[in-house]
FILO-424299 format. One record per residue (C-alpha): residue number from 1; residue in one letter; chain; x, y, z. Coordinates in pm, 1 decimal, padded with zeros to 6 digits. Example, Ala and Ser with C-alpha at 12.3 -4.5 7.8 and 13.67 -1.06 7.14 Angstrom:
2
+-----+----+----+----------+----------+----------+
!   i ! aa ! ch !        X !        Y !        Z !
+-----+----+----+----------+----------+----------+
!   1 !  a !  A !  01230.0 ! -00450.0 !  00780.0 !
!   2 !  s !  A !  01367.0 ! -00106.0 !  00714.0 !
+-----+----+----+----------+----------+----------+
end
This chain:
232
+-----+----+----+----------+----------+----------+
!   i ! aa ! ch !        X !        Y !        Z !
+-----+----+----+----------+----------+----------+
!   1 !  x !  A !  04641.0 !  00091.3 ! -00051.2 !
!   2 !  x !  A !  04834.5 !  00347.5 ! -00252.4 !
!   3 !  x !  A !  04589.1 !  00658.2 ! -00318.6 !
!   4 !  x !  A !  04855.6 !  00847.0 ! -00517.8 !
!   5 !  x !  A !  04673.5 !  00896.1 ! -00903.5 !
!   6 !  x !  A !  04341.9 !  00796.1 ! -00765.9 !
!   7 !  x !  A !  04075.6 !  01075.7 ! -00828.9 !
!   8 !  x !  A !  03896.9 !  01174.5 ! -00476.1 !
!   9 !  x !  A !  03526.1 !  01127.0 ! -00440.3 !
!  10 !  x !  A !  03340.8 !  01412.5 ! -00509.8 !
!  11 !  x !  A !  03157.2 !  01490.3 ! -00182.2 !
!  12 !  x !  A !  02802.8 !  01648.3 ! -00116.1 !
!  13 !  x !  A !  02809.3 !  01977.7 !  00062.1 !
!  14 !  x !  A !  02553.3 !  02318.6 !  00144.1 !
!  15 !  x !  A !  02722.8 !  02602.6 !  00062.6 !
!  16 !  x !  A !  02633.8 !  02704.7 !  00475.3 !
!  17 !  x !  A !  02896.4 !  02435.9 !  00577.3 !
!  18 !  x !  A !  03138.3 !  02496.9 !  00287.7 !
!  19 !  x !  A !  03218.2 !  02808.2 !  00361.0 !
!  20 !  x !  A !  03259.8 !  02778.6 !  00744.4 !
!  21 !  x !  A !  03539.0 !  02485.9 !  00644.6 !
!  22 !  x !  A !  03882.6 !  02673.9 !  00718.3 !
!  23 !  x !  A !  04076.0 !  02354.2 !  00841.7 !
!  24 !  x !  A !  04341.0 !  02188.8 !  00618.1 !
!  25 !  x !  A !  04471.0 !  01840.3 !  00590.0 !
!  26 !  x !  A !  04806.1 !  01745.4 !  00434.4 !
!  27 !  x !  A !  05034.5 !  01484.7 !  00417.0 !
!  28 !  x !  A !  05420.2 !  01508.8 !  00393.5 !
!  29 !  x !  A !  05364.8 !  01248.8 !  00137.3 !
!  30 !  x !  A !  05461.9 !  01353.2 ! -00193.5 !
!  31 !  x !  A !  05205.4 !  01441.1 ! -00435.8 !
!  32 !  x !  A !  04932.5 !  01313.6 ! -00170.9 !
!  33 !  x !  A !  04606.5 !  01486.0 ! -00167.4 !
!  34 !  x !  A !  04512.8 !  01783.1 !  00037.0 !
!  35 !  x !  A !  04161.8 !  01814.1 !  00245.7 !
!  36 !  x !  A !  03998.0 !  02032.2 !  00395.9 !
!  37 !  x !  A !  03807.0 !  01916.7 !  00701.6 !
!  38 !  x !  A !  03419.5 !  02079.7 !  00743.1 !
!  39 !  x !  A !  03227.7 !  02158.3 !  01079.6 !
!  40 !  x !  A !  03041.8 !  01857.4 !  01073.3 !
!  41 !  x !  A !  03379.3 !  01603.5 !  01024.0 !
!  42 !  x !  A !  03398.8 !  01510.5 !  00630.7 !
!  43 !  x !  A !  03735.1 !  01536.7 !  00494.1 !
!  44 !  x !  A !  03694.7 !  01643.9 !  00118.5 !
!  45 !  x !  A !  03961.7 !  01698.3 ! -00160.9 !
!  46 !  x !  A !  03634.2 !  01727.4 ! -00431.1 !
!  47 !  x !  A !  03286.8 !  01807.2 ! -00419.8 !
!  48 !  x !  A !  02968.2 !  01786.4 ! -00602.5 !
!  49 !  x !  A !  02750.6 !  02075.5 ! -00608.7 !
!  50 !  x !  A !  02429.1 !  02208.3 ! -00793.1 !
!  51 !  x !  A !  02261.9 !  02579.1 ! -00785.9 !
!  52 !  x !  A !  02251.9 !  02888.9 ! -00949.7 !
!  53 !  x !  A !  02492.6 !  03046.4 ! -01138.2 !
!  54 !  x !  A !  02404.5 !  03386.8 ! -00993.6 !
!  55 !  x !  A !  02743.1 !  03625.4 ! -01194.4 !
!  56 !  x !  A !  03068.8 !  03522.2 ! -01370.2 !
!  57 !  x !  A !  03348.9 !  03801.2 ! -01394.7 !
!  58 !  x !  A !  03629.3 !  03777.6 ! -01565.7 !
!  59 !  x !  A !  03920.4 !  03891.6 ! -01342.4 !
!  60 !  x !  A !  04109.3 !  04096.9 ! -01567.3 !
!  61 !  x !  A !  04079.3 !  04183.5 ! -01915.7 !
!  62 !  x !  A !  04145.0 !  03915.4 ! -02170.4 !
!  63 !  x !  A !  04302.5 !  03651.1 ! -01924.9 !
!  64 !  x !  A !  03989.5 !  03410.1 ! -01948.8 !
!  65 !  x !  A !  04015.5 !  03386.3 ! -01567.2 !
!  66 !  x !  A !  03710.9 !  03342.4 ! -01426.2 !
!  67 !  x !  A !  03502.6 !  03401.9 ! -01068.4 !
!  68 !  x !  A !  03180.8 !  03274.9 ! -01005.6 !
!  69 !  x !  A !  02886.1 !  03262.4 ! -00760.7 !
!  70 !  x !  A !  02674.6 !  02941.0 ! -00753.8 !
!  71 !  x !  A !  02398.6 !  02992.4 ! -00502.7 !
!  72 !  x !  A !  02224.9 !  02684.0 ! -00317.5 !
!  73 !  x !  A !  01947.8 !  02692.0 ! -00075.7 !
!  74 !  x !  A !  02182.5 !  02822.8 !  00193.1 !
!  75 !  x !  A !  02441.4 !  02991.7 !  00103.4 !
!  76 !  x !  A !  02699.2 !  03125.5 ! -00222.6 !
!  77 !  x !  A !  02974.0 !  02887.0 ! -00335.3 !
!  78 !  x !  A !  03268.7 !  03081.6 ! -00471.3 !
!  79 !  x !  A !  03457.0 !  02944.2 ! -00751.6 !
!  80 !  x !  A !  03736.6 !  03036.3 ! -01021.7 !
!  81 !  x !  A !  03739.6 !  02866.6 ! -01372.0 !
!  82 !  x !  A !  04052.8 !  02924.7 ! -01605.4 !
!  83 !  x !  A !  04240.7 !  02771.5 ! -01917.3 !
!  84 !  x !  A !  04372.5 !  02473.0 ! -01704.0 !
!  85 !  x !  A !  03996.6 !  02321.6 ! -01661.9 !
!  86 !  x !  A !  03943.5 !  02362.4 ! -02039.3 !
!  87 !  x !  A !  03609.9 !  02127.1 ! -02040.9 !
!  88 !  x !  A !  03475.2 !  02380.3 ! -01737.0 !
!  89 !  x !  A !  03560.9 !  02697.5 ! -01920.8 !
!  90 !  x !  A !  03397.5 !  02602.7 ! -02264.6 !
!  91 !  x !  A !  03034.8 !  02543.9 ! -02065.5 !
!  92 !  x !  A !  03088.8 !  02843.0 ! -01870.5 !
!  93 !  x !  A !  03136.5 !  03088.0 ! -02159.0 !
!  94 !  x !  A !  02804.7 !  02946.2 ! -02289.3 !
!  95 !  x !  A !  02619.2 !  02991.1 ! -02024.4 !
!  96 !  x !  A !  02464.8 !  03306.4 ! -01905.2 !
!  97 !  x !  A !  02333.8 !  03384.3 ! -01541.3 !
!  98 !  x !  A !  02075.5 !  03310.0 ! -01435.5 !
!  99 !  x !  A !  02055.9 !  02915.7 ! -01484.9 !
! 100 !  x !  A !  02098.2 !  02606.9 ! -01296.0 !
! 101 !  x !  A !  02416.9 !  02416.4 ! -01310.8 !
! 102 !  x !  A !  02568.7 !  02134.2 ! -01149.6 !
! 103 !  x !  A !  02981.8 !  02170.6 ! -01058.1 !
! 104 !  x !  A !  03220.8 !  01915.1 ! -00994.8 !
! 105 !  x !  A !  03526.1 !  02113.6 ! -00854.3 !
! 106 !  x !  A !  03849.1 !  02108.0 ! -00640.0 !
! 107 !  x !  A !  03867.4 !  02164.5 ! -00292.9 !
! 108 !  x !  A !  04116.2 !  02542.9 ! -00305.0 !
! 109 !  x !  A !  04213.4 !  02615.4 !  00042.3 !
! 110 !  x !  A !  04332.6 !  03018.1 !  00108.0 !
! 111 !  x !  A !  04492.8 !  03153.2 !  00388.6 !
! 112 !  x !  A !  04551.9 !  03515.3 !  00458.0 !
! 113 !  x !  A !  04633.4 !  03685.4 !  00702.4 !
! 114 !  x !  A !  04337.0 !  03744.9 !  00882.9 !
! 115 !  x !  A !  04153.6 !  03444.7 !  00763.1 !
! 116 !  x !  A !  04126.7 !  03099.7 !  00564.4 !
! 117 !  x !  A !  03885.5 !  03050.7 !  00356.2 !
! 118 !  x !  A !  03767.4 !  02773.7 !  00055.8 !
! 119 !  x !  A !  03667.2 !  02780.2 ! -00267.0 !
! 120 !  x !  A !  03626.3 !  02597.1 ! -00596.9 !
! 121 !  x !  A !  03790.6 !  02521.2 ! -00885.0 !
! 122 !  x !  A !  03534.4 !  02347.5 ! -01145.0 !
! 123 !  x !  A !  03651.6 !  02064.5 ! -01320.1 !
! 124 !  x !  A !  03321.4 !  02031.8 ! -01524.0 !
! 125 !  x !  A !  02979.6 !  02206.9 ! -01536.7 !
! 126 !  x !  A !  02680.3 !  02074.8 ! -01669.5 !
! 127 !  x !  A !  02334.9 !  02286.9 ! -01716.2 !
! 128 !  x !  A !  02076.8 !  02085.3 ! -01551.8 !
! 129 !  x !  A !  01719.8 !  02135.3 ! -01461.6 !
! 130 !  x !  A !  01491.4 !  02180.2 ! -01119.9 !
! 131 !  x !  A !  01504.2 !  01823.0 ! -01082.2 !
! 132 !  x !  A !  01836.7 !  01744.4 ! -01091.5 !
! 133 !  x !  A !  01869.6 !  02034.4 ! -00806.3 !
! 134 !  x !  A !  01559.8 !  01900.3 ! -00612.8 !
! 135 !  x !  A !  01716.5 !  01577.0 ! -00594.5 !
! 136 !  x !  A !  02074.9 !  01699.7 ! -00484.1 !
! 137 !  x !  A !  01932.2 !  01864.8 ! -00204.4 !
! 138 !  x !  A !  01741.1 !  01564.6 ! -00097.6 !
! 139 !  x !  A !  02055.5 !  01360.8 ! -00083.5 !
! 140 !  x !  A !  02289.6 !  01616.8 !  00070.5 !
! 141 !  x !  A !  02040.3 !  01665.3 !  00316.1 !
! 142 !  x !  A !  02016.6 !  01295.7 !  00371.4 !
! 143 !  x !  A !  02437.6 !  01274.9 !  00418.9 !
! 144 !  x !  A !  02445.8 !  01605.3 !  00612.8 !
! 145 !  x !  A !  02249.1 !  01478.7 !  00881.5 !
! 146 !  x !  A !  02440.1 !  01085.2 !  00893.8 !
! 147 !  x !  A !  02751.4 !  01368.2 !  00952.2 !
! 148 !  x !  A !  02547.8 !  01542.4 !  01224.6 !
! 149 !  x !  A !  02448.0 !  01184.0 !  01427.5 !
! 150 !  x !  A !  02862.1 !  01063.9 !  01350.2 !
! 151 !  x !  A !  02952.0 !  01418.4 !  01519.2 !
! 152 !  x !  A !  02715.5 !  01337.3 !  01824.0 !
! 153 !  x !  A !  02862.7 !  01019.7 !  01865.7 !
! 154 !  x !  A !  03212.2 !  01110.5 !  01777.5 !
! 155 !  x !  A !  03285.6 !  00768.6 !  01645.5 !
! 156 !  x !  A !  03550.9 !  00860.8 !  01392.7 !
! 157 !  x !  A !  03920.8 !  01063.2 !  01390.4 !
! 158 !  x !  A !  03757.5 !  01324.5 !  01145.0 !
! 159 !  x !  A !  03441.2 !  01378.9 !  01405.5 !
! 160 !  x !  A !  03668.3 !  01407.3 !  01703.2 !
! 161 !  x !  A !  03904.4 !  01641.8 !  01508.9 !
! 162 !  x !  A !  03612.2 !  01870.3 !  01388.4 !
! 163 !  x !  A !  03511.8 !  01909.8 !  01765.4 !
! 164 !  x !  A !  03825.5 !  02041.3 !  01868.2 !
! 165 !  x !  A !  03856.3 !  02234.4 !  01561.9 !
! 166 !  x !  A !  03477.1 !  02421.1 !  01527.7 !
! 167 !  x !  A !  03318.0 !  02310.7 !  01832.9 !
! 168 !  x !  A !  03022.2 !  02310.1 !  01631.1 !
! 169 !  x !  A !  02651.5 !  02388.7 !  01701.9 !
! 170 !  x !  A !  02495.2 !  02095.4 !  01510.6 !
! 171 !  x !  A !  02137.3 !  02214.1 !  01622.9 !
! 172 !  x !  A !  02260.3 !  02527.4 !  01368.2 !
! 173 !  x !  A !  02328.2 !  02267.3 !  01145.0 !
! 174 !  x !  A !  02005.9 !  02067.6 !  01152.0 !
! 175 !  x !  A !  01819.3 !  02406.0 !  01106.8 !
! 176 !  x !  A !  02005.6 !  02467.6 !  00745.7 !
! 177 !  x !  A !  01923.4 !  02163.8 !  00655.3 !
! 178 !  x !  A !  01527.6 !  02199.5 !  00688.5 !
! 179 !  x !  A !  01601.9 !  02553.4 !  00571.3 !
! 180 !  x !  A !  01780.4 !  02373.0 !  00274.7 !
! 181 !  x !  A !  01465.6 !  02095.0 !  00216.6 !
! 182 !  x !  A !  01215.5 !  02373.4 !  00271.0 !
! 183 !  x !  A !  01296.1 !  02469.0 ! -00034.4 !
! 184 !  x !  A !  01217.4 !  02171.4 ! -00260.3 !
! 185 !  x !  A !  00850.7 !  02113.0 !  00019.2 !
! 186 !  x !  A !  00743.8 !  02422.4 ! -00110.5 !
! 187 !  x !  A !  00663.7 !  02327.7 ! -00446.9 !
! 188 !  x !  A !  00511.2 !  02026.5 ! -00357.5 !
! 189 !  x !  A !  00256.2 !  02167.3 ! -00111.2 !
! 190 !  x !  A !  00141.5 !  02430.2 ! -00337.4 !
! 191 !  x !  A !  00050.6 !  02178.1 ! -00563.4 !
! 192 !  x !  A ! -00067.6 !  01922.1 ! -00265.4 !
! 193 !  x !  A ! -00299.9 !  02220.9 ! -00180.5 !
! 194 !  x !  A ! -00447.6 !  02274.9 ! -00525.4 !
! 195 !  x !  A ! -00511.5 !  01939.2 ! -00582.1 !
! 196 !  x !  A ! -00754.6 !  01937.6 ! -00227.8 !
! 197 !  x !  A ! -00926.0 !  02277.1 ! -00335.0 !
! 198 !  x !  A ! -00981.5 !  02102.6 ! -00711.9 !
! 199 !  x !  A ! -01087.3 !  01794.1 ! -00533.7 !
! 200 !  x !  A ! -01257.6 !  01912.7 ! -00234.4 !
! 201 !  x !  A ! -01510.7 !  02109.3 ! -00535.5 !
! 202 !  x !  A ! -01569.4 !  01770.0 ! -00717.4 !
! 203 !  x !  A ! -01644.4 !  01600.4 ! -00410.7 !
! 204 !  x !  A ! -01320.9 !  01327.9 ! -00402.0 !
! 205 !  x !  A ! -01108.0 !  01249.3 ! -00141.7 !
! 206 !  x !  A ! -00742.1 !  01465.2 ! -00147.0 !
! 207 !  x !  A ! -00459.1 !  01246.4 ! -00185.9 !
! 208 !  x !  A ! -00193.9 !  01193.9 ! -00016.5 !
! 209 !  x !  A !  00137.8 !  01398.6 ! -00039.5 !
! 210 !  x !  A !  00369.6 !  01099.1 ! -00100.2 !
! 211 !  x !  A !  00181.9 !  01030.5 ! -00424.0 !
! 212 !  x !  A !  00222.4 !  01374.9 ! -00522.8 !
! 213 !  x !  A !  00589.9 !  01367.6 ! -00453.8 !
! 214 !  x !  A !  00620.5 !  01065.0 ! -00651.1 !
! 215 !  x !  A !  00421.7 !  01228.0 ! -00926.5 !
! 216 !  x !  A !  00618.5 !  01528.4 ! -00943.4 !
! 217 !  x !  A !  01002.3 !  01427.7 ! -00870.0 !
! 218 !  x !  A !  00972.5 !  01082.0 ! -01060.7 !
! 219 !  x !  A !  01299.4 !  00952.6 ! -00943.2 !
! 220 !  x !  A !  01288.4 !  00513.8 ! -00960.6 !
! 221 !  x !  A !  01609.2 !  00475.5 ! -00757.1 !
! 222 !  x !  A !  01404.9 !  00584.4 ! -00467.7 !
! 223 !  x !  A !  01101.1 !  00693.0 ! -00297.2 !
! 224 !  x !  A !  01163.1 !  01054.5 ! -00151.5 !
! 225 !  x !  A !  01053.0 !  01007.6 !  00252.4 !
! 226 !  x !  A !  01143.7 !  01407.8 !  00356.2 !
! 227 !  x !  A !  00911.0 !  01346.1 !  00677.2 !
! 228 !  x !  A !  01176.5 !  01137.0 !  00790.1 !
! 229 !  x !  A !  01466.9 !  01347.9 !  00762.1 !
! 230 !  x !  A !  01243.1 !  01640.5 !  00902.2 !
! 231 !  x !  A !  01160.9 !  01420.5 !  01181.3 !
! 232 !  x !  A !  00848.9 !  01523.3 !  01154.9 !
+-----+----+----+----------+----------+----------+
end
């Protein structure tokens, strides 16, 4: 199937892994698209991301060039907005740091001389709220860890190439991702634990913390189950 015009699927990533991703993939096809390969074996030309816009800087003076930090549970994504994303740069000059956004960007892959590095290049950014955030991390989470169990059992090119490349410890891995849903459990016991304290004083029975994840997060497409990817 011809892939030349098609727009990539924008890919779920932590910032952690992002920025450890210093592998390129090209083709000597013309105008095919150009990957970059991550520790745990996705190939992405396009990502999806959501945190906090923590700065924007304009480069220089008066060339509307922009670098930004968007900050995740685990890490900083780097990024650069200018006049050729036009839809990207009118949301970013509206928006002031601190606040939430979600970023669909381009893959940039650098290399200098001492290193290699990626970054993005927003295509669009959208303010968004807690829940929107919550939810990403769920679901990156979710896909971070099917990468992790593909790695173990090296049952694709990508896996097998992202051994020889990284040689990654996918225990470290694992650990950023708890790190990464720690962050959205937090919330939920507080309130888990004031609703016992409230109830334990009235004399009712406390209920259960899947009920108050459903209350909170309110998401129909599916019920949230982070004891499972915890493995708890």
């Amino acid at each position: 199937m011809n892939r030349i015009g098609r727009r990539e699927v924008a890919r779920r990533i932590f910032a952690y892994e992002f920025n450890r991703s210093t592998h390129k993939i090209e083709s000597k096809e013309e105008k095919s698209p150009i990957y970059v390969l991550t520790p745990t074996g996705m190939r992405c030309n396009r990502v999806f991301v959501v945190g906090v816009l923590l700065d924007k800087e304009e480069t220089r003076p008066d060339t509307n060039f922009w670098r930004i930090r968007v900050s995740d549970p685990t890490g900083v994504f780097i990024g650069y907005v200018g006049r050729f994303q036009p839809d990207a740069l009118e949301t970013l000059l509206e928006v002031e740091p601190p606040e939430l956004i979600a970023v669909v960007a381009k893959v940039r892959h650098f290399e200098g001389e001492t290193r290699s590095f990626a970054s993005l290049r927003p295509e669009s950014i959208a303010v968004v709220d807690s829940d929107v955030r919550d939810y990403w991390v769920y679901e990156t989470a979710k896909l971070t860890l099917n990468r992790i169990k593909t790695m173990e059992e090296k049952s694709n090119e990508d896996a097998i190439l992202a051994w020889q490349i990284y040689n990654p410890d996918l225990e470290e891995y694992r650990s950023i991702v708890k790190q990464a849903l720690t962050t959205i459990l937090e919330p939920v016991v507080k309130v888990k634990e004031e609703r016992e304290a409230e109830e334990m004083e009235e004399g009712e029975e406390p209920e259960e913390l899947e009920e108050l994840e459903e209350e909170i997060f309110e998401f129909e497409e599916e019920e949230w189950d982070l004891s499972d990817i915890l493995g708890e």
